[in-house]
mmJSON file of the N, C-alpha and C atoms, coordinates in Angstrom:
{"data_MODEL":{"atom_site":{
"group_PDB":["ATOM","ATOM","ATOM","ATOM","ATOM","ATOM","ATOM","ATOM","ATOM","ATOM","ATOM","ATOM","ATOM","ATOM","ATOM","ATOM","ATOM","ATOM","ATOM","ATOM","ATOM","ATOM","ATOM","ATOM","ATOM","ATOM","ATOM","ATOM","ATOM","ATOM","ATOM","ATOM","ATOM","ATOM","ATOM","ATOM","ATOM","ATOM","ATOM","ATOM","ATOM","ATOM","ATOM","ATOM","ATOM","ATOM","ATOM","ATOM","ATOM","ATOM","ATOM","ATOM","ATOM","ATOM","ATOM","ATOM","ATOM","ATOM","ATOM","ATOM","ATOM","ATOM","ATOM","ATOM","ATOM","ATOM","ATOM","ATOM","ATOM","ATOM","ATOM","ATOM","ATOM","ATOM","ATOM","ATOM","ATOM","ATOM","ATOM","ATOM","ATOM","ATOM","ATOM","ATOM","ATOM","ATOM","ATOM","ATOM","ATOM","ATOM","ATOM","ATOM","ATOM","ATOM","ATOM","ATOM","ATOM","ATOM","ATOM","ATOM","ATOM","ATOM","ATOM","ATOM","ATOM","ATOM","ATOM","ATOM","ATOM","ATOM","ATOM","ATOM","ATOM","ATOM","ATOM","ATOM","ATOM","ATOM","ATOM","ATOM","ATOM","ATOM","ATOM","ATOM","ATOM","ATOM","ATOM","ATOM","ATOM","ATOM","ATOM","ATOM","ATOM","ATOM","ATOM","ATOM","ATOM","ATOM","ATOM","ATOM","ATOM","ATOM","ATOM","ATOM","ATOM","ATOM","ATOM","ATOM","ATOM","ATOM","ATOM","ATOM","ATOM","ATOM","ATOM","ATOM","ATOM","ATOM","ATOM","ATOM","ATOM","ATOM","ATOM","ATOM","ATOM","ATOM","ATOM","ATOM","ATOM","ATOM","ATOM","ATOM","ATOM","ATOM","ATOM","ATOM","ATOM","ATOM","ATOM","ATOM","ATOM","ATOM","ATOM","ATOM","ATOM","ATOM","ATOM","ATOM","ATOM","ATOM","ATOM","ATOM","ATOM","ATOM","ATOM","ATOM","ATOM","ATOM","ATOM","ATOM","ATOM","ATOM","ATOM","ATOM","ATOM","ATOM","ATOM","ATOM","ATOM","ATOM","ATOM","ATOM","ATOM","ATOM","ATOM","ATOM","ATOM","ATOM","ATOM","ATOM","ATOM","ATOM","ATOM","ATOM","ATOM","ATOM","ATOM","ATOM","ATOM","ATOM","ATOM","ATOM","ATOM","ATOM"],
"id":[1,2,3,4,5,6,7,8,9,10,11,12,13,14,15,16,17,18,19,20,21,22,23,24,25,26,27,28,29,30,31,32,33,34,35,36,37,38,39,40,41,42,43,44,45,46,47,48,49,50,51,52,53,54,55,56,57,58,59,60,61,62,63,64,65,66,67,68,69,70,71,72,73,74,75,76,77,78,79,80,81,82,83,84,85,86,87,88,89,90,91,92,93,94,95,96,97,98,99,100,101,102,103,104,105,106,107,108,109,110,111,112,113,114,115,116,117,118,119,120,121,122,123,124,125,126,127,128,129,130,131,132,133,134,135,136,137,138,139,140,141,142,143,144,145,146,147,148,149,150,151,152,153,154,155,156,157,158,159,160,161,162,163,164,165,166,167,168,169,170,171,172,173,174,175,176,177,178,179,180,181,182,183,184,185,186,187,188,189,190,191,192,193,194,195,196,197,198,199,200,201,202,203,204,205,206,207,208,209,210,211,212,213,214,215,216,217,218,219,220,221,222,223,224,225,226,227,228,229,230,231,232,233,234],
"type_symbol":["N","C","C","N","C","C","N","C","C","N","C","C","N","C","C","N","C","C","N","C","C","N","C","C","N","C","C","N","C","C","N","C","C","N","C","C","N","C","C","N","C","C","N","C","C","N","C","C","N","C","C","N","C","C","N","C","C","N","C","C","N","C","C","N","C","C","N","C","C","N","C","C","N","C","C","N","C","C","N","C","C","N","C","C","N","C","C","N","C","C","N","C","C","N","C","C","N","C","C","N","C","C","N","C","C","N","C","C","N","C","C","N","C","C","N","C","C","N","C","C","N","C","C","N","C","C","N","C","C","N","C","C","N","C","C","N","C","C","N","C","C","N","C","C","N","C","C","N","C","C","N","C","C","N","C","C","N","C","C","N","C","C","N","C","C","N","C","C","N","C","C","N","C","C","N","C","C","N","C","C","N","C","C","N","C","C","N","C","C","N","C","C","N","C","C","N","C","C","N","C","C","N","C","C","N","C","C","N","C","C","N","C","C","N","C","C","N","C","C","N","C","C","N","C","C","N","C","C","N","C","C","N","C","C"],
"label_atom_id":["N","CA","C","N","CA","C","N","CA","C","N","CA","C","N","CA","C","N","CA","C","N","CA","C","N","CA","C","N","CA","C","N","CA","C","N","CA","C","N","CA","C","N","CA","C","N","CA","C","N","CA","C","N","CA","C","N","CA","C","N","CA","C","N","CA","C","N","CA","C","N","CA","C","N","CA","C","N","CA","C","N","CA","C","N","CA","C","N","CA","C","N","CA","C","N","CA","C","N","CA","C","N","CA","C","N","CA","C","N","CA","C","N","CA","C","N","CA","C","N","CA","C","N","CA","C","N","CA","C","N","CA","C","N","CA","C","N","CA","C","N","CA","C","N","CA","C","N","CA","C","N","CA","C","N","CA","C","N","CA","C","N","CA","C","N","CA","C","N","CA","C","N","CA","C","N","CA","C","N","CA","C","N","CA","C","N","CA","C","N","CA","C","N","CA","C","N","CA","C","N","CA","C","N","CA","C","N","CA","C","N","CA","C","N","CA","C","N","CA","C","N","CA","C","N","CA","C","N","CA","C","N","CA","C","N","CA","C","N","CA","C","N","CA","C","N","CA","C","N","CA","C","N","CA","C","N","CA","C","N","CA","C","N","CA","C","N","CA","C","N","CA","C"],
"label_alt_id":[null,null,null,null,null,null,null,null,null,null,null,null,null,null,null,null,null,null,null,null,null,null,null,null,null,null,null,null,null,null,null,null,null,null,null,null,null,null,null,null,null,null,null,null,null,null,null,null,null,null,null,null,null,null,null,null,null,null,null,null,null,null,null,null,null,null,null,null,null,null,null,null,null,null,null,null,null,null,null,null,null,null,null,null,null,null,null,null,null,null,null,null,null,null,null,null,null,null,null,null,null,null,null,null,null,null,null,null,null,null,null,null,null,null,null,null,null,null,null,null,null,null,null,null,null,null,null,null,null,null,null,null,null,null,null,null,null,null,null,null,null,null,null,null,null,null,null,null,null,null,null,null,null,null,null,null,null,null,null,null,null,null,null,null,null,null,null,null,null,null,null,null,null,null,null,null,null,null,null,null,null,null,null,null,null,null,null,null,null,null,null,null,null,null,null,null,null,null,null,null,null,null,null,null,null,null,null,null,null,null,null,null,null,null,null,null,null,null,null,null,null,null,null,null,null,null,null,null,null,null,null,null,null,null],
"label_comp_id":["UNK","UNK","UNK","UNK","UNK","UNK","UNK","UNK","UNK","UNK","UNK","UNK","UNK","UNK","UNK","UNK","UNK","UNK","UNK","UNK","UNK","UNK","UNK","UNK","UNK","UNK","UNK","UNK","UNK","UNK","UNK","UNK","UNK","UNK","UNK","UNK","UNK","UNK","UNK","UNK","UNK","UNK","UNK","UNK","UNK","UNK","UNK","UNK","UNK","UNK","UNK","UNK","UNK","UNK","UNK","UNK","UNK","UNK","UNK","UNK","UNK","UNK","UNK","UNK","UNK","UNK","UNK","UNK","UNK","UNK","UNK","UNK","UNK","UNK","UNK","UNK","UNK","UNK","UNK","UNK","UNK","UNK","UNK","UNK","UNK","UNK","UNK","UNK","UNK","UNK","UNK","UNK","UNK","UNK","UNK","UNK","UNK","UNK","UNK","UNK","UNK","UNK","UNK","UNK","UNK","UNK","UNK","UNK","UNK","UNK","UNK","UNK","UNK","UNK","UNK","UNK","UNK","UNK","UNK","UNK","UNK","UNK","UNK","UNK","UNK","UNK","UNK","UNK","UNK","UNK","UNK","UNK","UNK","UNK","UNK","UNK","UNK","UNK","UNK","UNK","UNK","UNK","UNK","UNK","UNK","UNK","UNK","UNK","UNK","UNK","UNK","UNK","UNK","UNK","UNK","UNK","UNK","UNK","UNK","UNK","UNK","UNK","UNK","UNK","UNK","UNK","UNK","UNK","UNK","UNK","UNK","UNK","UNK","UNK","UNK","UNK","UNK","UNK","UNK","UNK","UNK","UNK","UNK","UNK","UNK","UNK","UNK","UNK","UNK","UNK","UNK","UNK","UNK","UNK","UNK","UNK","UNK","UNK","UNK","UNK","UNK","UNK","UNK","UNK","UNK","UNK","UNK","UNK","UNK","UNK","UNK","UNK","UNK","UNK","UNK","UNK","UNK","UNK","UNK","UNK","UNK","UNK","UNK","UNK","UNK","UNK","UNK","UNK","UNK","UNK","UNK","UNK","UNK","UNK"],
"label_asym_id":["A","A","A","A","A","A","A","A","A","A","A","A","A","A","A","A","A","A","A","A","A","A","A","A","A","A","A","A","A","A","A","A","A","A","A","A","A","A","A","A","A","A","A","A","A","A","A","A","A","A","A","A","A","A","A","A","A","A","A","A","A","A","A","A","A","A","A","A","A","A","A","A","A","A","A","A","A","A","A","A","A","A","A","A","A","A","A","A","A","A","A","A","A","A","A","A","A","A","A","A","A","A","A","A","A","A","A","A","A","A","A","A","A","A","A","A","A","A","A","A","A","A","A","A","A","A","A","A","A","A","A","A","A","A","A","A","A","A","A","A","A","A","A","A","A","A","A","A","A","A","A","A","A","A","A","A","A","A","A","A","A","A","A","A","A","A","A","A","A","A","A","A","A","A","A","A","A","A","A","A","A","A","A","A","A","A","A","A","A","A","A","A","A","A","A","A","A","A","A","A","A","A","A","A","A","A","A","A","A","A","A","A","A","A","A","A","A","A","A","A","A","A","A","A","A","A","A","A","A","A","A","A","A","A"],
"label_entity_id":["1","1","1","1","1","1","1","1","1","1","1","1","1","1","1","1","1","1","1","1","1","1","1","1","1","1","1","1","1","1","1","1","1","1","1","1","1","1","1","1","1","1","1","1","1","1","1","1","1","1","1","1","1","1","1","1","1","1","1","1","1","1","1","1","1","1","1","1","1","1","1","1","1","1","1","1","1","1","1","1","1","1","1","1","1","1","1","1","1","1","1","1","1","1","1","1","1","1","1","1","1","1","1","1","1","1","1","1","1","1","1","1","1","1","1","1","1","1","1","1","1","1","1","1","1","1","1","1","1","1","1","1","1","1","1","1","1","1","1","1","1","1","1","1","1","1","1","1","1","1","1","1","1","1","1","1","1","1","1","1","1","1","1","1","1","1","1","1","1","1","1","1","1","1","1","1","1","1","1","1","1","1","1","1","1","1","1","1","1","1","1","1","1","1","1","1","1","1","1","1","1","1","1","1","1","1","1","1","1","1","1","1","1","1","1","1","1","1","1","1","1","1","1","1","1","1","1","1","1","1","1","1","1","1"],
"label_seq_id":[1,1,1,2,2,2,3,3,3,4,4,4,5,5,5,6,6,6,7,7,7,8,8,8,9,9,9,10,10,10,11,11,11,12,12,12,13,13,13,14,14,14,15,15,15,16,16,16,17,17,17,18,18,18,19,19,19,20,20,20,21,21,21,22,22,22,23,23,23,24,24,24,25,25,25,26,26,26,27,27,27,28,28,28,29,29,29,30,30,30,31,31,31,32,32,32,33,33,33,34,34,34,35,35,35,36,36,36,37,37,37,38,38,38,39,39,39,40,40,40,41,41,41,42,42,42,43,43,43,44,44,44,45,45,45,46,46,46,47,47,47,48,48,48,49,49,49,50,50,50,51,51,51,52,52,52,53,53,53,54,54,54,55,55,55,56,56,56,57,57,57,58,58,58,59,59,59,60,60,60,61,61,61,62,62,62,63,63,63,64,64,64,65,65,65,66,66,66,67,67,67,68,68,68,69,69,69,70,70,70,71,71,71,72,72,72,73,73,73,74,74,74,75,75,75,76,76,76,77,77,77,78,78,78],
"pdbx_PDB_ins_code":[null,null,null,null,null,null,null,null,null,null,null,null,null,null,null,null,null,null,null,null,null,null,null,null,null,null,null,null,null,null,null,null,null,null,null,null,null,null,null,null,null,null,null,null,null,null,null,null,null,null,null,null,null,null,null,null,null,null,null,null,null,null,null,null,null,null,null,null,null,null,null,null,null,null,null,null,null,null,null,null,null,null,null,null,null,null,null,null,null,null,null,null,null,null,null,null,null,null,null,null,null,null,null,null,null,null,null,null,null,null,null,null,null,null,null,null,null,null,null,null,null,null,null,null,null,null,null,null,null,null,null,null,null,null,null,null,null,null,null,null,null,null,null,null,null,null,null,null,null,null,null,null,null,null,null,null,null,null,null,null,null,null,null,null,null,null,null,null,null,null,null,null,null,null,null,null,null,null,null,null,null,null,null,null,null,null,null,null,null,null,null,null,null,null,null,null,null,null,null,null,null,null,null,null,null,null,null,null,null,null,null,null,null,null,null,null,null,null,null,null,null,null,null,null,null,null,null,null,null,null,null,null,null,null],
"Cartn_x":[89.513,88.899,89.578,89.604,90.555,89.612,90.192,89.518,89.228,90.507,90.52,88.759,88.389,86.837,85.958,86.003,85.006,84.833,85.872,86.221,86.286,85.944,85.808,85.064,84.453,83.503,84.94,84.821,85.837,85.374,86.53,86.199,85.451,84.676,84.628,85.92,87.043,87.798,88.722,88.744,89.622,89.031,87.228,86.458,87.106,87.135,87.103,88.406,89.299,90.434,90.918,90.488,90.171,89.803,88.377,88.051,88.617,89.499,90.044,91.369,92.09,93.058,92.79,91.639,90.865,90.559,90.009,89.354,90.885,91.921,93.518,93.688,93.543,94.041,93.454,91.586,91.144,91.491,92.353,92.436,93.88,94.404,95.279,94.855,94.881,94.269,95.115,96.197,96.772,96.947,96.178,95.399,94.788,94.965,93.978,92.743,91.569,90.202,89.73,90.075,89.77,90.407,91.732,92.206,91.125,90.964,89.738,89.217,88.243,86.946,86.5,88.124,88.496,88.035,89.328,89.149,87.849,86.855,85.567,84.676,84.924,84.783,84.549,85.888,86.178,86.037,85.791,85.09,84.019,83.326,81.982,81.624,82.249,82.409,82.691,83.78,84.755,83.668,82.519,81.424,80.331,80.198,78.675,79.382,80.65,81.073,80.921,81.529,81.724,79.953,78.555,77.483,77.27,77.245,77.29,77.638,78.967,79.727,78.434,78.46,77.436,76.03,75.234,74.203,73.989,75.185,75.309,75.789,76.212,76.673,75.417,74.519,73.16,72.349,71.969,71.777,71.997,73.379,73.737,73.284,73.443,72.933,71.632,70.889,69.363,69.664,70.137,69.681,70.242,71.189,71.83,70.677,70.596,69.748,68.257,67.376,66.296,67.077,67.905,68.434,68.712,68.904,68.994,67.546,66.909,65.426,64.844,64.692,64.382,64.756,66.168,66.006,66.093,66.073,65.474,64.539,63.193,62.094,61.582,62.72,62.3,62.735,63.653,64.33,63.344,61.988,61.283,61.76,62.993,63.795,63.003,62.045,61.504,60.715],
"Cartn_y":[174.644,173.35,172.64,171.379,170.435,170.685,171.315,171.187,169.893,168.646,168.161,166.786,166.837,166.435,167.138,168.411,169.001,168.992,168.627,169.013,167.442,166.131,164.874,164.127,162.972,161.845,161.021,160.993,159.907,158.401,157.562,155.828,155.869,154.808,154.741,154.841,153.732,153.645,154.933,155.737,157.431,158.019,158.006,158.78,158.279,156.85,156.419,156.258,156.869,156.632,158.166,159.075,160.741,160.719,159.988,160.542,160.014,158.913,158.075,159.338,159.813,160.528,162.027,162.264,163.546,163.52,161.912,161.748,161.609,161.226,161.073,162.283,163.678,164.973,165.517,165.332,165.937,165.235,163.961,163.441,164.299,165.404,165.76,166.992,167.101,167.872,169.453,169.407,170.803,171.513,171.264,172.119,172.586,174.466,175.399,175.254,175.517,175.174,175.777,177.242,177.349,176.228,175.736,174.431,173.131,172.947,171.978,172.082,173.055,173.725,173.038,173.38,173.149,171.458,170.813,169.466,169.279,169.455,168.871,168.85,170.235,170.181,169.761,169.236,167.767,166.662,166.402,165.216,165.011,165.77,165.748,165.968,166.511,166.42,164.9,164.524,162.855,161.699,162.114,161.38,161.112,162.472,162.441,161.528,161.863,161.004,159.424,159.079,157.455,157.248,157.938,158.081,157.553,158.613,158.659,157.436,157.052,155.724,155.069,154.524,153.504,153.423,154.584,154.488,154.236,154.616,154.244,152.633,152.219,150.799,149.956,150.635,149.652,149.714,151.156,151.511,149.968,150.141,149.212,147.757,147.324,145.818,145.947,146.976,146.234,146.817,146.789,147.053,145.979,145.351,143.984,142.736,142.935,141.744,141.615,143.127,142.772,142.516,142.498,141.986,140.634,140.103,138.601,138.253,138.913,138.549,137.841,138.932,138.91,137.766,137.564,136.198,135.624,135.056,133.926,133.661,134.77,134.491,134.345,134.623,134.63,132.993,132.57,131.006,130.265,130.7,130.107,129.145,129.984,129.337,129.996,130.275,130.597,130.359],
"Cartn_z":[96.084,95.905,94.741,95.403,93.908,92.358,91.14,90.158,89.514,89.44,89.427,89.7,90.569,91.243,90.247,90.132,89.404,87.825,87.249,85.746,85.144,85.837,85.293,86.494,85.804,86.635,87.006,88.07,89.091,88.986,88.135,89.01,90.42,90.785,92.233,92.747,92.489,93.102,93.06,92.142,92.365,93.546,93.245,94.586,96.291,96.364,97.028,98.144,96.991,97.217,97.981,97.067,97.157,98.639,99.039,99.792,101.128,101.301,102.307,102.033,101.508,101.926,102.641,102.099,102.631,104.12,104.571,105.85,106.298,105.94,106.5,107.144,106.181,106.381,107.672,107.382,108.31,109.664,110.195,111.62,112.26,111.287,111.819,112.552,113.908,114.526,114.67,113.94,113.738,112.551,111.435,110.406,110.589,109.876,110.692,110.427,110.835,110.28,108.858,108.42,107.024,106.315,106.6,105.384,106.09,106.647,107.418,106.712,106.222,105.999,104.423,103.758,102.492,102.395,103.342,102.855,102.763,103.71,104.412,103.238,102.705,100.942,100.497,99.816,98.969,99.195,100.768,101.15,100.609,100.756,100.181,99.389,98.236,96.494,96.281,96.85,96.328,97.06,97.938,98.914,97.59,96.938,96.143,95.067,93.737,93.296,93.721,94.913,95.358,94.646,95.129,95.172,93.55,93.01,91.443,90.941,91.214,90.295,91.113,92.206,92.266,91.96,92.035,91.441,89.549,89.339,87.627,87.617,88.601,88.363,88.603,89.698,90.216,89.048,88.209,86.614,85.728,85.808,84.199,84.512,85.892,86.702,86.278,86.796,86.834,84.834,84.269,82.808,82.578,82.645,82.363,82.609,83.888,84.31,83.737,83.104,82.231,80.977,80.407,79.025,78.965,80.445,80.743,80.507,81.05,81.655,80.459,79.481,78.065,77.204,77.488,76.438,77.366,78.288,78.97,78.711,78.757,78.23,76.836,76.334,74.258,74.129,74.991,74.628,75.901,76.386,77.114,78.257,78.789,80.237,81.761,81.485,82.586,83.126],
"occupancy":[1.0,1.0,1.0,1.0,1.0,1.0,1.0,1.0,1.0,1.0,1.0,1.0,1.0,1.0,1.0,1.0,1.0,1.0,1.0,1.0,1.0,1.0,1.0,1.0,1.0,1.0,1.0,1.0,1.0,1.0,1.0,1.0,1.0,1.0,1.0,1.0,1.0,1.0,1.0,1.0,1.0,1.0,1.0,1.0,1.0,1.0,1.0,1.0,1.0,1.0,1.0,1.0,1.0,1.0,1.0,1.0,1.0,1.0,1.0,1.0,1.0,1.0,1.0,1.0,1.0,1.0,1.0,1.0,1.0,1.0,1.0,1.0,1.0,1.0,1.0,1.0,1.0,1.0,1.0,1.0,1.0,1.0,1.0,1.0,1.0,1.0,1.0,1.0,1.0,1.0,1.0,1.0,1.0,1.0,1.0,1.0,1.0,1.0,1.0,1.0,1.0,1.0,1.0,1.0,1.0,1.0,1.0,1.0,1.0,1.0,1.0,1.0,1.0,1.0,1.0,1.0,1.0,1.0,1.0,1.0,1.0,1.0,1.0,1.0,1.0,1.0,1.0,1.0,1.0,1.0,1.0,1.0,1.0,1.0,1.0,1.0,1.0,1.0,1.0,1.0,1.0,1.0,1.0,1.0,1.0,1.0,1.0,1.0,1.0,1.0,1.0,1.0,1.0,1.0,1.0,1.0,1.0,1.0,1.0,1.0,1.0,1.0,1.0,1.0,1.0,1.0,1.0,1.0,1.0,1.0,1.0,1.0,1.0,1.0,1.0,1.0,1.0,1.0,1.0,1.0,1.0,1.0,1.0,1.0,1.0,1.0,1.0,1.0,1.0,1.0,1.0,1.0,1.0,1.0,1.0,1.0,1.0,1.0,1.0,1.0,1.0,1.0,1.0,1.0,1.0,1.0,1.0,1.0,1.0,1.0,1.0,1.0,1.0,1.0,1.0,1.0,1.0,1.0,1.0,1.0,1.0,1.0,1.0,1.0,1.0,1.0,1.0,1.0,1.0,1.0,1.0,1.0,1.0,1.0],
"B_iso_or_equiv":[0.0,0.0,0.0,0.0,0.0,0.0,0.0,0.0,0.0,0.0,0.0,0.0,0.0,0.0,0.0,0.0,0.0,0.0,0.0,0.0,0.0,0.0,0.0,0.0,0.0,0.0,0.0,0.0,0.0,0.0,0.0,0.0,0.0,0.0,0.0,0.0,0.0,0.0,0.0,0.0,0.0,0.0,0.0,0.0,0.0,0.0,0.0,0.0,0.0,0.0,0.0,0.0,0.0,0.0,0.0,0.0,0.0,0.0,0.0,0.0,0.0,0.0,0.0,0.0,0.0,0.0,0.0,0.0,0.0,0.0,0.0,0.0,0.0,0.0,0.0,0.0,0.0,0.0,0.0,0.0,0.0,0.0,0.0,0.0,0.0,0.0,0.0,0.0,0.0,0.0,0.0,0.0,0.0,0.0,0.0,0.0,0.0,0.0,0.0,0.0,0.0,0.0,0.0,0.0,0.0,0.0,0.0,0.0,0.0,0.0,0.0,0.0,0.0,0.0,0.0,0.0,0.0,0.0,0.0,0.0,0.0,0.0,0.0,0.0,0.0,0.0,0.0,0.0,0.0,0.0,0.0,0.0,0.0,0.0,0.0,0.0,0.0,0.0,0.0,0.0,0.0,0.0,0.0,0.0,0.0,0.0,0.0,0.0,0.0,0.0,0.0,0.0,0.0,0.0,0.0,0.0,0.0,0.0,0.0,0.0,0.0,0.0,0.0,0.0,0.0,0.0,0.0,0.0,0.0,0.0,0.0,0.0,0.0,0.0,0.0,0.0,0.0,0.0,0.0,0.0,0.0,0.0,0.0,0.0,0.0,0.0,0.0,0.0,0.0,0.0,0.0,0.0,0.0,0.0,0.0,0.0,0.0,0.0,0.0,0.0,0.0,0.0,0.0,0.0,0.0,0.0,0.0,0.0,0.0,0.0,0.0,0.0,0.0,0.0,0.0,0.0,0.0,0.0,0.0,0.0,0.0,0.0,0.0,0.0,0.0,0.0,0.0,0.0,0.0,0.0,0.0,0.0,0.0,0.0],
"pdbx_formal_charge":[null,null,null,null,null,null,null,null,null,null,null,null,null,null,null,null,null,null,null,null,null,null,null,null,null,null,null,null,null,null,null,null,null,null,null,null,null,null,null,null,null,null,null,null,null,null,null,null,null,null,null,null,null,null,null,null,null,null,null,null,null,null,null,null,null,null,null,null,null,null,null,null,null,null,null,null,null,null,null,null,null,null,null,null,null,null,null,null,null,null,null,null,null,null,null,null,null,null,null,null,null,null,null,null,null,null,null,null,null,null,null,null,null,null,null,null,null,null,null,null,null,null,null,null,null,null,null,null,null,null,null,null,null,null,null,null,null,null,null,null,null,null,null,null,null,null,null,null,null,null,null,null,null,null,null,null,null,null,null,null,null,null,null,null,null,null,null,null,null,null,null,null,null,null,null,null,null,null,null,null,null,null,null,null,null,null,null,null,null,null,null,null,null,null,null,null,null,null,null,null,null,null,null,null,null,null,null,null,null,null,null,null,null,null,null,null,null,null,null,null,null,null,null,null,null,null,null,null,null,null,null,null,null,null],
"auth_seq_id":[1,1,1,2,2,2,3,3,3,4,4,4,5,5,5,6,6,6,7,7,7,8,8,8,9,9,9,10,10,10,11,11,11,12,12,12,13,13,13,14,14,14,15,15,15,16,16,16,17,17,17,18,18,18,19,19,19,20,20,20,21,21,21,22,22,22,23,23,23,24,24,24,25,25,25,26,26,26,27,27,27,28,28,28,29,29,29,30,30,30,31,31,31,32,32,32,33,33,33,34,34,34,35,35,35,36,36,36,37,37,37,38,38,38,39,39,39,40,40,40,41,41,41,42,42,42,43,43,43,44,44,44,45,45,45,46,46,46,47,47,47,48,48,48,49,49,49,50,50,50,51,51,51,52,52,52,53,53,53,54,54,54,55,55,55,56,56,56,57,57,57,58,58,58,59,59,59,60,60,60,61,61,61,62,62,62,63,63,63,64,64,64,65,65,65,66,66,66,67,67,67,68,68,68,69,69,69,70,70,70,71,71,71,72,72,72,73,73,73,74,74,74,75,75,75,76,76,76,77,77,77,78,78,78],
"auth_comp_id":["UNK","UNK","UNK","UNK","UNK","UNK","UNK","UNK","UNK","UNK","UNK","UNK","UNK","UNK","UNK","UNK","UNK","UNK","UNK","UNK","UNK","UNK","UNK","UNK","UNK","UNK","UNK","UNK","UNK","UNK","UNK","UNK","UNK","UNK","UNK","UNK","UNK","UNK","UNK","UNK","UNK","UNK","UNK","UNK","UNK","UNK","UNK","UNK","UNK","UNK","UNK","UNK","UNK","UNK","UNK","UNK","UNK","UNK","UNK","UNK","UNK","UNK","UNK","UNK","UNK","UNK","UNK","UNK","UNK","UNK","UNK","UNK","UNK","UNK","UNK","UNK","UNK","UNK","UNK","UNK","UNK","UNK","UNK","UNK","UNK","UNK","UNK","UNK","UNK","UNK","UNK","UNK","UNK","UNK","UNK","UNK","UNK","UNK","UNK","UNK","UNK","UNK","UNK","UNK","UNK","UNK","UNK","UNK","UNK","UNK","UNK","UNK","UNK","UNK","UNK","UNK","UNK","UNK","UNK","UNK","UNK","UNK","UNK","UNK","UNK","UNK","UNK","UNK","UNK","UNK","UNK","UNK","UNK","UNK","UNK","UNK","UNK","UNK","UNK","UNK","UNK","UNK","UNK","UNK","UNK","UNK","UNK","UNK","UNK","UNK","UNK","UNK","UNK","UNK","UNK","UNK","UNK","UNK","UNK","UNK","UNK","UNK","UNK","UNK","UNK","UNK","UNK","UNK","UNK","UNK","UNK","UNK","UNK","UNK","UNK","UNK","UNK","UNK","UNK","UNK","UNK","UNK","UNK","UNK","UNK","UNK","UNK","UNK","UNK","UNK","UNK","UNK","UNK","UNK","UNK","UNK","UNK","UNK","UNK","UNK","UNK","UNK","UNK","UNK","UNK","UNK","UNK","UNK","UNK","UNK","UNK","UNK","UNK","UNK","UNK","UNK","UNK","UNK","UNK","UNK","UNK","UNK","UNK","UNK","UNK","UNK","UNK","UNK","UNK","UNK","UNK","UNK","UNK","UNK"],
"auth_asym_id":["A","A","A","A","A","A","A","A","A","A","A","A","A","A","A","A","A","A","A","A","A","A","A","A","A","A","A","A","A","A","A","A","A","A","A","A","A","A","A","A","A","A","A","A","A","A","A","A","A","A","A","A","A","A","A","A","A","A","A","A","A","A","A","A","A","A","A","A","A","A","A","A","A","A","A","A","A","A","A","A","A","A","A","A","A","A","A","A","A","A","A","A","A","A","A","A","A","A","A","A","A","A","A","A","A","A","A","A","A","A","A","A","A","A","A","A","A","A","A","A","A","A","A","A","A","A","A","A","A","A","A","A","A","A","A","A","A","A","A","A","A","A","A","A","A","A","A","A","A","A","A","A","A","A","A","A","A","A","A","A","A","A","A","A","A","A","A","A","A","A","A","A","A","A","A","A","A","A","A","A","A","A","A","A","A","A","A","A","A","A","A","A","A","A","A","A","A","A","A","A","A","A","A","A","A","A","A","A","A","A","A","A","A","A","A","A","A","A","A","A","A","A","A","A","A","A","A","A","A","A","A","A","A","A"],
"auth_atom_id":["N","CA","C","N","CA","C","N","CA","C","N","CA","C","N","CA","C","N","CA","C","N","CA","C","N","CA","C","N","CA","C","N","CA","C","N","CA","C","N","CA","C","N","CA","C","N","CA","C","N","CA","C","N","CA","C","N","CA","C","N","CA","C","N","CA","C","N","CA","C","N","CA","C","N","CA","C","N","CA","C","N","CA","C","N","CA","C","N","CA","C","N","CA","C","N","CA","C","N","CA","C","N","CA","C","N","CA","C","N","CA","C","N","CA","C","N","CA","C","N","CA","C","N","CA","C","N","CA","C","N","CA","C","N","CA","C","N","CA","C","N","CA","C","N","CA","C","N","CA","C","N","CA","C","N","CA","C","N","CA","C","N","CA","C","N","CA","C","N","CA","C","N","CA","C","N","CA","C","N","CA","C","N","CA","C","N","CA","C","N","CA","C","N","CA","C","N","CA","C","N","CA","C","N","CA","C","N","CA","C","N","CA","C","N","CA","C","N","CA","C","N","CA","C","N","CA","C","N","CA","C","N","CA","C","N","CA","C","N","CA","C","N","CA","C","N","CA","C","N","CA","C","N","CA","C","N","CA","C","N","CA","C","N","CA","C","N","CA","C","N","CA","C"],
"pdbx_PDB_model_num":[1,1,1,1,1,1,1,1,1,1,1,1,1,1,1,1,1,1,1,1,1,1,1,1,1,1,1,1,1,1,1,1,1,1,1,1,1,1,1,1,1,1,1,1,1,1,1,1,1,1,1,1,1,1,1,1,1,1,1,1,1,1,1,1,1,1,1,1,1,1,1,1,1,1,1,1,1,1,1,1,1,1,1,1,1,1,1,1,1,1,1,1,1,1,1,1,1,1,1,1,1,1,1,1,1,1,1,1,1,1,1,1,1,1,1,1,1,1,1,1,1,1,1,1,1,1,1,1,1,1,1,1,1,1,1,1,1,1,1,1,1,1,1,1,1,1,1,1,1,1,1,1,1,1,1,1,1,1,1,1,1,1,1,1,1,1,1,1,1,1,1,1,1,1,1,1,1,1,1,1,1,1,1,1,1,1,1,1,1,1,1,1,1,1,1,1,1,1,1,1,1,1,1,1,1,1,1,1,1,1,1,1,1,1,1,1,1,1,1,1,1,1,1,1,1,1,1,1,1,1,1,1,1,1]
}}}
């Protein structure tokens, strides 16, 4: 298994990128299935990552947008 995935948090776009070359590998239909087995893997390691980056990005939005919220409402724009 790539250590690489496991030993740092991936950009979306590394995950994303990871996992579009992974889904490349697996369309080749003459890799034996233990190396299959492998990628299918890391698909799904470089899948939960893509996961991760975005749920930390929906995170910092909705934390952004009550920090908007807030002074909007301290400068009574609401």
């Amino acid at each position: 298994m790539n250590k690489e995935v496991n030993n740092k948090e991936l950009t979306i776009e590394e995950a994303n990128a990871r996992l579009k070359s992974l889904l490349a590998k697996l369309e080749d239909k003459t890799i034996p299935l233990n190396e299959a087995m492998e990628i299918y893997k890391e698909a799904a390691i470089s899948l939960e990552e893509c996961y991760k980056a975005l749920d930390k990005a929906q995170g910092e939005m909705i934390d952004i947008n009550e920090q908007i919220e807030l002074l909007r409402a301290q400068r009574g724009e609401l």
